[in-house]
C-alpha angles and dihedrals in degrees: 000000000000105000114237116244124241116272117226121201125193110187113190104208123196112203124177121259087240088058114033095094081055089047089045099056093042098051101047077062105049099042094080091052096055094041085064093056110130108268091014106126090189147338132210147160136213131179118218125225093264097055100266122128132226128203113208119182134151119218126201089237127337094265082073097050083048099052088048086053087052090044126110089241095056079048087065106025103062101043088058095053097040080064089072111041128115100201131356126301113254 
């Protein structure tokens, strides 16, 4: 059996300028909970020089990535954040 390959995922987040010190403390929060997601090797999250955000986080395969998608924490976590976007994820 060929083994998978991790999966990396890189999320750029807009947030809007009103919002960014909430995001901020919710995330720092957050971001360990969803690094111990099972299959989730780490999870981090960086802001860029113009005020947007990025997710970065490697998963042992994509399934895992997938079952965190279909978690109850996913189920609070991003409709939290989605609150304070300025424009989509990407």
């Amino acid at each position: 059996m060929t083994p998978t390959a991790p999966l990396v995922r890189i999320v750029h987040l807009s947030i809007a300028p009103a919002h960014r010190a909430e995001f901020e403390a919710y995330v720092a929060q957050k971001i360990t909970v969803v690094a111990k997601q099972p299959g989730c090797r780490s999870a981090t999250w960086l802001r860029a020089r113009d005020g947007s955000y990025f997710t970065y986080s490697e998963w042992v395969a994509e399934e895992f990535l997938e079952d965190y998608r279909r978690s109850a924490t996913f189920a609070e976590i991003w409709p939290t954040l989605k609150a304070w976007f300025d424009a989509p994820a990407r």
